[in-house]
mmCIF file of the N, C-alpha and C atoms, coordinates in Angstrom:
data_MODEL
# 
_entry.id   MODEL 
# 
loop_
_atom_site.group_PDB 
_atom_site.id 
_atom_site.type_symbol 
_atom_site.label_atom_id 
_atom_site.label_alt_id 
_atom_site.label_comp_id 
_atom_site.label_asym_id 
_atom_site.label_entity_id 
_atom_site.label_seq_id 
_atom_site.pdbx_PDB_ins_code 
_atom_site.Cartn_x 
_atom_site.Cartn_y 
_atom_site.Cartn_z 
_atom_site.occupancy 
_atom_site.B_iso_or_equiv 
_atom_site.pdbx_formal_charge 
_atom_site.auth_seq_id 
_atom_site.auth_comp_id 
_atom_site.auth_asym_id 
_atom_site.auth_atom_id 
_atom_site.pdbx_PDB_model_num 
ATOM 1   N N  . UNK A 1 1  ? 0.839  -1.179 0.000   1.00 0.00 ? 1  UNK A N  1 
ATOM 2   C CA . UNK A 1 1  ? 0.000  0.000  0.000   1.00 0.00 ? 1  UNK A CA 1 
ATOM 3   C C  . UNK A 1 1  ? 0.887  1.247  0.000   1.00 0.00 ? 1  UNK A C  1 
ATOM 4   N N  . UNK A 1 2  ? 0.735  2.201  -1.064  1.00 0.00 ? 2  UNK A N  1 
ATOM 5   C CA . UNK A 1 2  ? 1.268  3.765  -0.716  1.00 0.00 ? 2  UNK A CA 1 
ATOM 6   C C  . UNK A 1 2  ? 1.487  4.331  0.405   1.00 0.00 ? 2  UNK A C  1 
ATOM 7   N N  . UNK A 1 3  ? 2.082  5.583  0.457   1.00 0.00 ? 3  UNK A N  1 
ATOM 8   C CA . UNK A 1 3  ? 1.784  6.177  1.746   1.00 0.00 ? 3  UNK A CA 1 
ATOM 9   C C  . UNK A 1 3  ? 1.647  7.277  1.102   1.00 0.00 ? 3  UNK A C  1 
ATOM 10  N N  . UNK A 1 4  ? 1.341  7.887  2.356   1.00 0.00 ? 4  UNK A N  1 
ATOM 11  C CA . UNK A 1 4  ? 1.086  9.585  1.607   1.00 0.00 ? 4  UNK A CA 1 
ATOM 12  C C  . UNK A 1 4  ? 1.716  10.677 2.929   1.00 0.00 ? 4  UNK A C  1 
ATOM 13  N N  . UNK A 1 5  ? 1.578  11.889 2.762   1.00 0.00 ? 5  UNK A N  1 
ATOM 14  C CA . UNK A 1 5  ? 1.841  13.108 3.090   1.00 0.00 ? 5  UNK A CA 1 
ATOM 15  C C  . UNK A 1 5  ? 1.193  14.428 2.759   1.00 0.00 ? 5  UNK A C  1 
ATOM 16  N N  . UNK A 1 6  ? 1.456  15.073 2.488   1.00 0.00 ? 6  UNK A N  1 
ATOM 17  C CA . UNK A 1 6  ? 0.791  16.486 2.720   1.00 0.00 ? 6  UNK A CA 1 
ATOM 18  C C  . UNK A 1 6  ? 1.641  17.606 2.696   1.00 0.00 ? 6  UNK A C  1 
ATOM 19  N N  . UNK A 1 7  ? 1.740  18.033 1.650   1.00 0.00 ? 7  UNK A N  1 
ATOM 20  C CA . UNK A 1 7  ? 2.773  19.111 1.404   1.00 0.00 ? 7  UNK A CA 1 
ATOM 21  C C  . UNK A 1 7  ? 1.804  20.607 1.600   1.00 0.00 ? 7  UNK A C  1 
ATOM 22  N N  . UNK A 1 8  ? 2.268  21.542 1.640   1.00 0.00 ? 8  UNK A N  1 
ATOM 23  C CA . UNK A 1 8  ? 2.021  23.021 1.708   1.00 0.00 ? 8  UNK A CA 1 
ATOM 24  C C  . UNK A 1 8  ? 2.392  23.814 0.391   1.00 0.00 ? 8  UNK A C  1 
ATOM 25  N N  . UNK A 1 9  ? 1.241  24.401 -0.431  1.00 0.00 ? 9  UNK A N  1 
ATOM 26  C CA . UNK A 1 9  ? 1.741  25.421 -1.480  1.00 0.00 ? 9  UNK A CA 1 
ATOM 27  C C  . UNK A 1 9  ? 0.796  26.452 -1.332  1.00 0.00 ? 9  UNK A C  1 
ATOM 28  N N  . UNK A 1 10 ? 1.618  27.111 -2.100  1.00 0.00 ? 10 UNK A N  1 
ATOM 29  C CA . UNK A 1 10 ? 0.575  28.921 -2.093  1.00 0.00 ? 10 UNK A CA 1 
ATOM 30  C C  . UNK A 1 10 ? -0.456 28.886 -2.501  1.00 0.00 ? 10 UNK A C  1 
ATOM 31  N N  . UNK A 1 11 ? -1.506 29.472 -2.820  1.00 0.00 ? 11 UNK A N  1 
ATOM 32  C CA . UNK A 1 11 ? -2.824 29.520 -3.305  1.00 0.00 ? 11 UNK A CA 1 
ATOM 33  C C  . UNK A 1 11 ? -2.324 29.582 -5.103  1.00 0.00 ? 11 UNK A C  1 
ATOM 34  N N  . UNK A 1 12 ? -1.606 30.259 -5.256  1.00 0.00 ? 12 UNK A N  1 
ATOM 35  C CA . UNK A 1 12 ? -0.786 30.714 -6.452  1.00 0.00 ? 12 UNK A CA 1 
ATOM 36  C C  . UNK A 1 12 ? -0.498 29.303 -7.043  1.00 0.00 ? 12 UNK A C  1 
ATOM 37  N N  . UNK A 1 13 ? -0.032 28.538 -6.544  1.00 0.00 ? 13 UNK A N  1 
ATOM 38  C CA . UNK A 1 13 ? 1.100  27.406 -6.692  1.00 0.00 ? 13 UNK A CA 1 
ATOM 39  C C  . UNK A 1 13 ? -0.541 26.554 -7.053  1.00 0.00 ? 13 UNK A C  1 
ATOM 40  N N  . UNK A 1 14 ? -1.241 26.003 -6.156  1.00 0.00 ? 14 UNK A N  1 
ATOM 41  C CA . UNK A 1 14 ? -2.626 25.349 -6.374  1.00 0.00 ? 14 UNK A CA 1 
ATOM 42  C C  . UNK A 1 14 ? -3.508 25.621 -7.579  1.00 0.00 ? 14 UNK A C  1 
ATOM 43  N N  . UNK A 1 15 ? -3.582 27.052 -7.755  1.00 0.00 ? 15 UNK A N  1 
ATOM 44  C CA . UNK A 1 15 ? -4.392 27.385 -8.935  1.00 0.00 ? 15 UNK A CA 1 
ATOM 45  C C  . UNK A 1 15 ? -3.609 27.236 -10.251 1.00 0.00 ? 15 UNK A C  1 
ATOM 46  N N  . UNK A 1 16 ? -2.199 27.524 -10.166 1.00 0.00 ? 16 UNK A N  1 
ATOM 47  C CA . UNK A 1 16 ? -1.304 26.887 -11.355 1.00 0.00 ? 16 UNK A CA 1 
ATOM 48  C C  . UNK A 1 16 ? -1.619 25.048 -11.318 1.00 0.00 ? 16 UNK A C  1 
ATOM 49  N N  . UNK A 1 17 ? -1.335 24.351 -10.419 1.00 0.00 ? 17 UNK A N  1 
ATOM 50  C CA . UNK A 1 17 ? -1.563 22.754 -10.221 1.00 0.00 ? 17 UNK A CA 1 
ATOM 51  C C  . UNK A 1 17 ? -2.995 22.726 -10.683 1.00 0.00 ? 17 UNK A C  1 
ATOM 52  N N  . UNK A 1 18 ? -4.132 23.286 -10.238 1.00 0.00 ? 18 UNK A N  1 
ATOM 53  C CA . UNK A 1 18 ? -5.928 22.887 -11.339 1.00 0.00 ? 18 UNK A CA 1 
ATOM 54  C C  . UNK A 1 18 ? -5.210 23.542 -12.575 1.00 0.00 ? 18 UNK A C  1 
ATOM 55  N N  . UNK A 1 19 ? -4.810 24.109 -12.920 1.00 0.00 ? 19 UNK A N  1 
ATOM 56  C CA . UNK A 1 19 ? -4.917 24.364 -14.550 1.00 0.00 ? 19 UNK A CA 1 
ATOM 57  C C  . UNK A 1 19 ? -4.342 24.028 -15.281 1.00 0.00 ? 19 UNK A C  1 
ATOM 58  N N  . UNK A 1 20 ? -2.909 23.009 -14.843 1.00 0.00 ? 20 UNK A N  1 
ATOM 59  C CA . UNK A 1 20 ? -2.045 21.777 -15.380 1.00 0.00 ? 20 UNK A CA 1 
ATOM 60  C C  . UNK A 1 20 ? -2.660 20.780 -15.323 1.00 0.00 ? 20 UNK A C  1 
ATOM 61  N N  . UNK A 1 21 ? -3.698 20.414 -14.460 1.00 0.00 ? 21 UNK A N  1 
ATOM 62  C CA . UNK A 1 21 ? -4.721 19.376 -14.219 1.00 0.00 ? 21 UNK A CA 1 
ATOM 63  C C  . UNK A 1 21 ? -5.674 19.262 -15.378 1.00 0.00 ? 21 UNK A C  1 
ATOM 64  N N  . UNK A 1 22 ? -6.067 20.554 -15.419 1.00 0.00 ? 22 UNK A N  1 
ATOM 65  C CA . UNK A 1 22 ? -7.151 21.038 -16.895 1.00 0.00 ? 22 UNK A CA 1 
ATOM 66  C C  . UNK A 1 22 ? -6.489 20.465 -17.950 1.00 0.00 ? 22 UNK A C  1 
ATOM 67  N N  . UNK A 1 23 ? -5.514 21.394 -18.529 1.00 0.00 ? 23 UNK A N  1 
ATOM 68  C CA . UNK A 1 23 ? -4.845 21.343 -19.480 1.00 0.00 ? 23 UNK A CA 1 
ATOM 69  C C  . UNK A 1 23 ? -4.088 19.563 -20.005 1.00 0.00 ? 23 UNK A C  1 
ATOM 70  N N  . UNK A 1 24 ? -3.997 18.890 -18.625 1.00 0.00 ? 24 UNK A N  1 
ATOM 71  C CA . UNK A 1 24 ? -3.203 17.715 -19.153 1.00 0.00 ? 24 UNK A CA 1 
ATOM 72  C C  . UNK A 1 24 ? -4.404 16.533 -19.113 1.00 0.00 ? 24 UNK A C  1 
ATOM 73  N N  . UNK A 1 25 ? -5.483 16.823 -18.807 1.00 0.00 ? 25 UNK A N  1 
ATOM 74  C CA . UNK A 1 25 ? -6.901 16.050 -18.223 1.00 0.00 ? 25 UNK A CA 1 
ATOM 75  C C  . UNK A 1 25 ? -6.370 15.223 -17.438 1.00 0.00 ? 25 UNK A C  1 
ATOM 76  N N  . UNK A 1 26 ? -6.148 15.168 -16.508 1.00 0.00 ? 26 UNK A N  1 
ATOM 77  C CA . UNK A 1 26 ? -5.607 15.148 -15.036 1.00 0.00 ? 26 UNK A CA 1 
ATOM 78  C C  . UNK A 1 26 ? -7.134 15.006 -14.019 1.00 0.00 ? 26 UNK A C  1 
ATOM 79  N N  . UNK A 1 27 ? -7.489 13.917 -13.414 1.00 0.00 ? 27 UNK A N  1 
ATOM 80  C CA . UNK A 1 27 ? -8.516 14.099 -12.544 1.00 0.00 ? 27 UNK A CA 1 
ATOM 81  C C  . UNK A 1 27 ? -8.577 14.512 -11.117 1.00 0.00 ? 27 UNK A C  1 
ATOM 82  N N  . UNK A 1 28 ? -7.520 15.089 -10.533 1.00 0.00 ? 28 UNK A N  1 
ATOM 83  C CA . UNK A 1 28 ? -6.753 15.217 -9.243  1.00 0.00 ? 28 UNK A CA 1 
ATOM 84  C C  . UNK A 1 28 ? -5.968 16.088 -9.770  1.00 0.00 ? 28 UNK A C  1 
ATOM 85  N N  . UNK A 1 29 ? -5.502 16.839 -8.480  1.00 0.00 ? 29 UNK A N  1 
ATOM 86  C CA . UNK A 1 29 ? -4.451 17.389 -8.442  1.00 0.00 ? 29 UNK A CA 1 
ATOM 87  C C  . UNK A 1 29 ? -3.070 16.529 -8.519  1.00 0.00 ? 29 UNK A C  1 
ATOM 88  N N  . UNK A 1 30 ? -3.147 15.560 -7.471  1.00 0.00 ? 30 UNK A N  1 
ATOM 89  C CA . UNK A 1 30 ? -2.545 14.780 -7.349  1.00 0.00 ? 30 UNK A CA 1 
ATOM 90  C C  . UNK A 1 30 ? -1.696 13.947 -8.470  1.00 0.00 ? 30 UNK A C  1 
ATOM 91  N N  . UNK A 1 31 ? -2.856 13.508 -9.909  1.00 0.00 ? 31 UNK A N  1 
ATOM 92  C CA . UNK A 1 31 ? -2.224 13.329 -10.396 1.00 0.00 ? 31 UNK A CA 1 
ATOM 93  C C  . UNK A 1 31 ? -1.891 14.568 -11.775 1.00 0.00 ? 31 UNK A C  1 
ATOM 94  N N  . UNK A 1 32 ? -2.115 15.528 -11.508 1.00 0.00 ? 32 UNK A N  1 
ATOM 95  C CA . UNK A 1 32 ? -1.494 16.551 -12.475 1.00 0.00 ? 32 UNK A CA 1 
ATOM 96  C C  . UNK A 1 32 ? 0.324  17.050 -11.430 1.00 0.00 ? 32 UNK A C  1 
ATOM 97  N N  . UNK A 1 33 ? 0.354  16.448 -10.401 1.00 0.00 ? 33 UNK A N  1 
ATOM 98  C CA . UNK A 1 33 ? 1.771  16.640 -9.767  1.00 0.00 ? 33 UNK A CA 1 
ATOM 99  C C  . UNK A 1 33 ? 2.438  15.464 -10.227 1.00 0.00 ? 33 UNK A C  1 
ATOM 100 N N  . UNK A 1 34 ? 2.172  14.163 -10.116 1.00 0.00 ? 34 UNK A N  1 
ATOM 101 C CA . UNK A 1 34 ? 2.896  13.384 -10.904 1.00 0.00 ? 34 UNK A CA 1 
ATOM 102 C C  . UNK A 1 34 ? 2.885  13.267 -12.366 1.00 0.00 ? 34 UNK A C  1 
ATOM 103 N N  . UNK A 1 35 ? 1.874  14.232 -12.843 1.00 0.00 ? 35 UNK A N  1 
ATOM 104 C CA . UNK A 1 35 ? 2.864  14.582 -14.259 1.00 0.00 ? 35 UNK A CA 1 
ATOM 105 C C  . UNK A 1 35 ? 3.551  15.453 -14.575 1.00 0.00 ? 35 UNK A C  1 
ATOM 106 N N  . UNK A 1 36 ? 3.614  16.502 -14.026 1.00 0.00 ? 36 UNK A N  1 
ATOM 107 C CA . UNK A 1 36 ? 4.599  17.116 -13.489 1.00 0.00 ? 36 UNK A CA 1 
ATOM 108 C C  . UNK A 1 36 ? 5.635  16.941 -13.627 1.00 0.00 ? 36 UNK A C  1 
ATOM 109 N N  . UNK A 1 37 ? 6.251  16.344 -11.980 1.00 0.00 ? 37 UNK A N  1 
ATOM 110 C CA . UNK A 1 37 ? 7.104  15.891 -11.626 1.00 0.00 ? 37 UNK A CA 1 
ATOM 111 C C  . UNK A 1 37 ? 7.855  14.807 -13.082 1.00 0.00 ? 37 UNK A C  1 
ATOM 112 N N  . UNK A 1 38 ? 7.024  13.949 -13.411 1.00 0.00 ? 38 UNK A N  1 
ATOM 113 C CA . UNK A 1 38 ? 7.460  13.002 -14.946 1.00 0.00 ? 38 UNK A CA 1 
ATOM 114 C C  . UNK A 1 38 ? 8.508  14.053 -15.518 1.00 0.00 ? 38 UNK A C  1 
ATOM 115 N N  . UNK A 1 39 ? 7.264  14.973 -16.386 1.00 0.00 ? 39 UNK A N  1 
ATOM 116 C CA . UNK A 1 39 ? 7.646  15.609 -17.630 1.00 0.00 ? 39 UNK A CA 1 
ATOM 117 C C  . UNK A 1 39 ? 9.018  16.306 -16.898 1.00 0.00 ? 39 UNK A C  1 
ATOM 118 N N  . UNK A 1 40 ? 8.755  16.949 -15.887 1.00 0.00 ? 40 UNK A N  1 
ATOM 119 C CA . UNK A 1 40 ? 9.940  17.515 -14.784 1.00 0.00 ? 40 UNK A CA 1 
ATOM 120 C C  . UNK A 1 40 ? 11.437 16.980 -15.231 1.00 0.00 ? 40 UNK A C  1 
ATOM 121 N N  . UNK A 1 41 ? 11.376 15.544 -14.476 1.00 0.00 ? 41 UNK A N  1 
ATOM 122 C CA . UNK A 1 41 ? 12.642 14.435 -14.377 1.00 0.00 ? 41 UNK A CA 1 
ATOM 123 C C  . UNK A 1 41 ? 13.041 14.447 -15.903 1.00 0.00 ? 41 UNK A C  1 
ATOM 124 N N  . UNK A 1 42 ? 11.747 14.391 -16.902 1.00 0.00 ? 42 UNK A N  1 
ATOM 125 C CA . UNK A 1 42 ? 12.416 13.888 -17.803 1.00 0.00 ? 42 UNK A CA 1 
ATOM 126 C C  . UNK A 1 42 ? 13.629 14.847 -19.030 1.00 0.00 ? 42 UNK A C  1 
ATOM 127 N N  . UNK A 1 43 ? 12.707 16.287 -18.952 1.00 0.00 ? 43 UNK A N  1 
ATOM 128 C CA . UNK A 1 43 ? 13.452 17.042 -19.197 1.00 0.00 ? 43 UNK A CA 1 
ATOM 129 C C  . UNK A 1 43 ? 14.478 17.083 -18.670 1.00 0.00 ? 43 UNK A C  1 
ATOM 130 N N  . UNK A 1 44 ? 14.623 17.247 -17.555 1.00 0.00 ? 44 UNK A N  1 
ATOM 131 C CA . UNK A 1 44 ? 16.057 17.541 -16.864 1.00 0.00 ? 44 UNK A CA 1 
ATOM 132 C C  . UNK A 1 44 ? 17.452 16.482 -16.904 1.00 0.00 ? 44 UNK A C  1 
ATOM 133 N N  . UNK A 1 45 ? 16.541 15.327 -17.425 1.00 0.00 ? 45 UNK A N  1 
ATOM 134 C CA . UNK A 1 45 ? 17.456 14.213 -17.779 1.00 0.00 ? 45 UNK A CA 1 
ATOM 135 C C  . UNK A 1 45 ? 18.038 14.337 -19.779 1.00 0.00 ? 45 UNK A C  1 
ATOM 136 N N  . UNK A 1 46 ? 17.409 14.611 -20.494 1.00 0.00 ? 46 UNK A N  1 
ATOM 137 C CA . UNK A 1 46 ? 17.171 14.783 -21.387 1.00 0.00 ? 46 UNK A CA 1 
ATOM 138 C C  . UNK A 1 46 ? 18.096 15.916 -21.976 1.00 0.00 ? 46 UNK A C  1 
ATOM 139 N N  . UNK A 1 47 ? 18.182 17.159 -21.202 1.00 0.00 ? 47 UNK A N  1 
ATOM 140 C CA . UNK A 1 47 ? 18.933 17.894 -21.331 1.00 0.00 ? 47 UNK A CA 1 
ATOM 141 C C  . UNK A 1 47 ? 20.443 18.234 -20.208 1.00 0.00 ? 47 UNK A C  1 
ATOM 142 N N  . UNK A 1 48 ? 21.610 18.420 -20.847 1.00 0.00 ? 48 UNK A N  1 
ATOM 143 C CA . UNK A 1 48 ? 22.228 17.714 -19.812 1.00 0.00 ? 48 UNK A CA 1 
ATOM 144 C C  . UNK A 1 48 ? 23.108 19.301 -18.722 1.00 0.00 ? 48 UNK A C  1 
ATOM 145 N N  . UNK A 1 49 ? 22.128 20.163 -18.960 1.00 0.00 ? 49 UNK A N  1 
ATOM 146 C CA . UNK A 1 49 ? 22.651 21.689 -18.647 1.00 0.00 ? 49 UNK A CA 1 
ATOM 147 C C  . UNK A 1 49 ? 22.734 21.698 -17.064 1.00 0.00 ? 49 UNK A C  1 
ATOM 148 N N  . UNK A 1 50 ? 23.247 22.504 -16.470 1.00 0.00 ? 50 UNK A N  1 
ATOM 149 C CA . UNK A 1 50 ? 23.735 22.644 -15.149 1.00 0.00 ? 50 UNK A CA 1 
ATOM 150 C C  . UNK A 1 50 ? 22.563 23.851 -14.587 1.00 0.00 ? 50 UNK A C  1 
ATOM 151 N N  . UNK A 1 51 ? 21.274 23.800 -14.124 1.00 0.00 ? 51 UNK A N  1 
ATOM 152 C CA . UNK A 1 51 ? 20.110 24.733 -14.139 1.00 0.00 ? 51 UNK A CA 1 
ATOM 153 C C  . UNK A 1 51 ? 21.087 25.790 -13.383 1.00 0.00 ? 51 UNK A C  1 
ATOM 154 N N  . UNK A 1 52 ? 21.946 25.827 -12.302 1.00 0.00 ? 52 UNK A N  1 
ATOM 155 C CA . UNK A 1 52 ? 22.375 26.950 -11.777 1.00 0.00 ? 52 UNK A CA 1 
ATOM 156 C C  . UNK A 1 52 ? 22.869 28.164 -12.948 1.00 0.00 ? 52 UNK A C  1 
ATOM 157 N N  . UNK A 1 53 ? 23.822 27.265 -13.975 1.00 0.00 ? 53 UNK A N  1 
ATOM 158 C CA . UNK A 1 53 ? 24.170 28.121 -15.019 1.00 0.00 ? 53 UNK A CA 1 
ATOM 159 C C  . UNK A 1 53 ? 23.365 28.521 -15.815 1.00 0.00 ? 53 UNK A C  1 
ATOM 160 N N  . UNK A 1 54 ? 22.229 28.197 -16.012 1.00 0.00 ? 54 UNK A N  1 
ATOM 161 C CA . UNK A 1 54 ? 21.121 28.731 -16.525 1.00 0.00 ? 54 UNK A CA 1 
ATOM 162 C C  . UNK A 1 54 ? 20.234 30.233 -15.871 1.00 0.00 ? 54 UNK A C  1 
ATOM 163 N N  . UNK A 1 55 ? 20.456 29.870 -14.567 1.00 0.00 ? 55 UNK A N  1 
ATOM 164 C CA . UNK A 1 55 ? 19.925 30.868 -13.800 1.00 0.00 ? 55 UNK A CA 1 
ATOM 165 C C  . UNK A 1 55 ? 20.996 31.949 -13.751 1.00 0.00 ? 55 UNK A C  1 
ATOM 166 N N  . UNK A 1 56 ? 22.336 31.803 -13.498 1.00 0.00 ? 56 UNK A N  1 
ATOM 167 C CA . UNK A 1 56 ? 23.103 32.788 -13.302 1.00 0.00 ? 56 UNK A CA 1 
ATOM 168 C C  . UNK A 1 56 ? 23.297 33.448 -14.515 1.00 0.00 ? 56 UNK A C  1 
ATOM 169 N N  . UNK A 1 57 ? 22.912 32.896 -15.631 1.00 0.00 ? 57 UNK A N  1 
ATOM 170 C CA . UNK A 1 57 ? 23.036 34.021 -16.918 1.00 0.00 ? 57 UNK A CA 1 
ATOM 171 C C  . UNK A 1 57 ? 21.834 35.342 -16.946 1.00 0.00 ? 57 UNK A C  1 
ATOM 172 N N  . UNK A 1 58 ? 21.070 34.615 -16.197 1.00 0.00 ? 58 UNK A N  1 
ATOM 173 C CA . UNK A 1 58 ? 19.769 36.113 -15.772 1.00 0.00 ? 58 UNK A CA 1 
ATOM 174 C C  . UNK A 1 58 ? 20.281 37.192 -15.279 1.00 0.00 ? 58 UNK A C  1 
ATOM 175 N N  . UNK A 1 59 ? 21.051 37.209 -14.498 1.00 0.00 ? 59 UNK A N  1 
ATOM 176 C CA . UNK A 1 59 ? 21.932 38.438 -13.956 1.00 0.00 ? 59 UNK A CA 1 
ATOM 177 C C  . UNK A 1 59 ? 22.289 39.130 -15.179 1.00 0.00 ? 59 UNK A C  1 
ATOM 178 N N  . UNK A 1 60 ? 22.408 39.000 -16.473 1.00 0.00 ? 60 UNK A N  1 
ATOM 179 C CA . UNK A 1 60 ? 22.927 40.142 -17.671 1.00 0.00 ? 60 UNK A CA 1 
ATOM 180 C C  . UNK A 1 60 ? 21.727 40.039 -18.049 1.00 0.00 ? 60 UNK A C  1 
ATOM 181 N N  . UNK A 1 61 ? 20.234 39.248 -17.755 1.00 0.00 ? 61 UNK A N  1 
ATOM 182 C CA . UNK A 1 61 ? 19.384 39.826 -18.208 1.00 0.00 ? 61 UNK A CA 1 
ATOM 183 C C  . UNK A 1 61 ? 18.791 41.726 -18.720 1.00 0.00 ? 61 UNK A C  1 
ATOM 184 N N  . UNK A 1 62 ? 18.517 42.167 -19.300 1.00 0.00 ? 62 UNK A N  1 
ATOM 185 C CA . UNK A 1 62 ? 17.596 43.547 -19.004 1.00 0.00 ? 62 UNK A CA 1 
ATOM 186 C C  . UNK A 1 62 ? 16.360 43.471 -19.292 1.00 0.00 ? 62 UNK A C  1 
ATOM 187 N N  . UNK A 1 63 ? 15.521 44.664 -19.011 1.00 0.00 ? 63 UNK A N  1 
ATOM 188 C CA . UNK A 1 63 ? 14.536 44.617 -20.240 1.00 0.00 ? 63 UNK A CA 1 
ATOM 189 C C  . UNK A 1 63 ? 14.935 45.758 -20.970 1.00 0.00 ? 63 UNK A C  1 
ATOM 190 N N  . UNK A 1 64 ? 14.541 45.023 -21.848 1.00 0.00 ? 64 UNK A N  1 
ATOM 191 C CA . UNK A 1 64 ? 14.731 46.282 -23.464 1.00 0.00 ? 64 UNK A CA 1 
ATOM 192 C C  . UNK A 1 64 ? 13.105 46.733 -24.115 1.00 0.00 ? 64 UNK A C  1 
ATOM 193 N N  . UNK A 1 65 ? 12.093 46.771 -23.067 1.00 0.00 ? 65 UNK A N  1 
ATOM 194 C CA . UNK A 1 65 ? 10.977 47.555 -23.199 1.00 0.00 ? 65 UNK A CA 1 
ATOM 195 C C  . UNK A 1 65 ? 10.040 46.527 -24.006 1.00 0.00 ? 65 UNK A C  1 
ATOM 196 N N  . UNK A 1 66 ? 9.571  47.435 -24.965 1.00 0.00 ? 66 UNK A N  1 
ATOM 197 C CA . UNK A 1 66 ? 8.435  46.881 -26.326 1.00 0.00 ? 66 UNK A CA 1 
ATOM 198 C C  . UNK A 1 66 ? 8.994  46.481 -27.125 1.00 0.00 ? 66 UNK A C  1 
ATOM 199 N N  . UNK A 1 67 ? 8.972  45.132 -27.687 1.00 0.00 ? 67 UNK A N  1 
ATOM 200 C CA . UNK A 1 67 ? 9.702  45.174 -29.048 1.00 0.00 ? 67 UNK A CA 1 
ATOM 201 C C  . UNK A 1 67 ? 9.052  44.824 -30.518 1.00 0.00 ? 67 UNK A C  1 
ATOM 202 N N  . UNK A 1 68 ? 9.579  44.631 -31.098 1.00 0.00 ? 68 UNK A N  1 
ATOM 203 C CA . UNK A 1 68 ? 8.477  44.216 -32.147 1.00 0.00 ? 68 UNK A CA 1 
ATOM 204 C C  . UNK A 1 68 ? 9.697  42.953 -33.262 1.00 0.00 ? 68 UNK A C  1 
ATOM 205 N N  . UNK A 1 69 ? 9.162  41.710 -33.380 1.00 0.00 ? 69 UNK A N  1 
ATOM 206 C CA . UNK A 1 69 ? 9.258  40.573 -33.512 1.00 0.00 ? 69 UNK A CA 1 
ATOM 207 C C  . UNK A 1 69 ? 9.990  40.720 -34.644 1.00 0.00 ? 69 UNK A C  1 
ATOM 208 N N  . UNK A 1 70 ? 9.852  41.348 -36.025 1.00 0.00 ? 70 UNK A N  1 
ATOM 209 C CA . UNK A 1 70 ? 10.173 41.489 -37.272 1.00 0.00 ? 70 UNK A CA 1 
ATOM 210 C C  . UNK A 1 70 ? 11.583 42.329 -36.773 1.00 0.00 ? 70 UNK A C  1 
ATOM 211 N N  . UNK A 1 71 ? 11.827 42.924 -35.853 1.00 0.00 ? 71 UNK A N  1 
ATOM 212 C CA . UNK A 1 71 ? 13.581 43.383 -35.682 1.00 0.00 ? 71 UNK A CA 1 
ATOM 213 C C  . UNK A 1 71 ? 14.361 42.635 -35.098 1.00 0.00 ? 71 UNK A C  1 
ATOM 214 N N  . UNK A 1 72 ? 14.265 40.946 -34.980 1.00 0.00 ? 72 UNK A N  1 
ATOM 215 C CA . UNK A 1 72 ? 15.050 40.464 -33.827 1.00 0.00 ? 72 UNK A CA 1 
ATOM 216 C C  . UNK A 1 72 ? 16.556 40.668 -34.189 1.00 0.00 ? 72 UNK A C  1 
ATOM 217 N N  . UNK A 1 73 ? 16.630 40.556 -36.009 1.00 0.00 ? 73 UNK A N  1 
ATOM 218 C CA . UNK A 1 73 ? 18.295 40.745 -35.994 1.00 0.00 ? 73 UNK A CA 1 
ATOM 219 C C  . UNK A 1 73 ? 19.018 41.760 -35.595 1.00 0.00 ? 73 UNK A C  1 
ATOM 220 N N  . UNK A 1 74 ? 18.045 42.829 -35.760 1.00 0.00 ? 74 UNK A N  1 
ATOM 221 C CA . UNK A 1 74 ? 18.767 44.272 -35.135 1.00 0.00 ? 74 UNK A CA 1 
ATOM 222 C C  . UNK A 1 74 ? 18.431 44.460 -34.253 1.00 0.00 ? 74 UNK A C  1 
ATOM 223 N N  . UNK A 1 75 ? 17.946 43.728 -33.282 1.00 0.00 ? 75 UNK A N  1 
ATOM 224 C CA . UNK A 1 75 ? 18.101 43.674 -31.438 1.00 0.00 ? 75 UNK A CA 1 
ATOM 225 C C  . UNK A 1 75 ? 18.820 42.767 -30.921 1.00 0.00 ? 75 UNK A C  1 
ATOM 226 N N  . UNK A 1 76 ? 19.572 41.652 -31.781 1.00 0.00 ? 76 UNK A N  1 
ATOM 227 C CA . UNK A 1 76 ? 20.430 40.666 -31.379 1.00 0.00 ? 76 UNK A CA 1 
ATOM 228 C C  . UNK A 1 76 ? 21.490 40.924 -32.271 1.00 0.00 ? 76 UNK A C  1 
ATOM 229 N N  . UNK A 1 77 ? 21.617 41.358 -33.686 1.00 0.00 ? 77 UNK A N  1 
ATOM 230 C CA . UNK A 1 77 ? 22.881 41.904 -33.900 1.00 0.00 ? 77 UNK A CA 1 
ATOM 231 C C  . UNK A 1 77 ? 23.575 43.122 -34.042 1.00 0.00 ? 77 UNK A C  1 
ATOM 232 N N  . UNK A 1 78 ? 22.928 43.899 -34.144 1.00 0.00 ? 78 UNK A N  1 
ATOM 233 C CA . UNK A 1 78 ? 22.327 45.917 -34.443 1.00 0.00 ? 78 UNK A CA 1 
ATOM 234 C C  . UNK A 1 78 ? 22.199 45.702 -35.543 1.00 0.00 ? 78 UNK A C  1 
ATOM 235 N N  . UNK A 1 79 ? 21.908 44.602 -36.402 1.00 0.00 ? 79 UNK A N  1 
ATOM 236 C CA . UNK A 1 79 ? 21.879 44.759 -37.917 1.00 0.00 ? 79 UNK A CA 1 
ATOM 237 C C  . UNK A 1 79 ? 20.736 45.261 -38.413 1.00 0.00 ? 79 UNK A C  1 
ATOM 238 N N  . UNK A 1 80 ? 20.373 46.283 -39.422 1.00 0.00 ? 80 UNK A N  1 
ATOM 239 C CA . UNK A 1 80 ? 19.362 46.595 -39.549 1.00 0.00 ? 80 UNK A CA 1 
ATOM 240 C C  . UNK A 1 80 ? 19.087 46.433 -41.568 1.00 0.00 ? 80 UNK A C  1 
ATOM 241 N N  . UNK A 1 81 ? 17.867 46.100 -41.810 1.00 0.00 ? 81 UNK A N  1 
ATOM 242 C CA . UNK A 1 81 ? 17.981 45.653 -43.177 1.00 0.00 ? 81 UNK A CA 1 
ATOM 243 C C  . UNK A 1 81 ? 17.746 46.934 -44.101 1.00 0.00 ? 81 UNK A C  1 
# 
């Protein structure tokens, strides 16, 4: 037989978990966390990146405001056509 527990999330965190539930037709919360968690593991296995170094490149993040989609080369290279 399973066991279980009882974790604590934000109201925030719950209403994101029903609408991964929605979205994945999930009848529980419960099991929209173990798919989750799946798709979770599996990515992270799948790709073989170091998430800290992922996060620490946010630090040179900015924002650069409004942009508009049709300039990405001349917002990623200054090239302009």
């Amino acid at each position: 037989m399973s066991r279980y527990t009882t974790i604590r999330v934000s109201v925030e965190e719950k209403q994101r978990l029903e609408r991964l539930a929605k979205l994945a037709g999930k009848k529980s919360l419960a099991e929209a966390l173990r798919f989750a968690l799946t798709v979770a593991e599996r990515e992270l296995e799948r790709v073989k990146v170091d998430p800290s170094k992922v996060l620490s490149s946010l630090a040179y993040a900015r924002d650069i405001g409004e942009t508009d989609a049709e300039k990405v080369d001349e917002y990623l290279y200054g090239v302009s056509e």
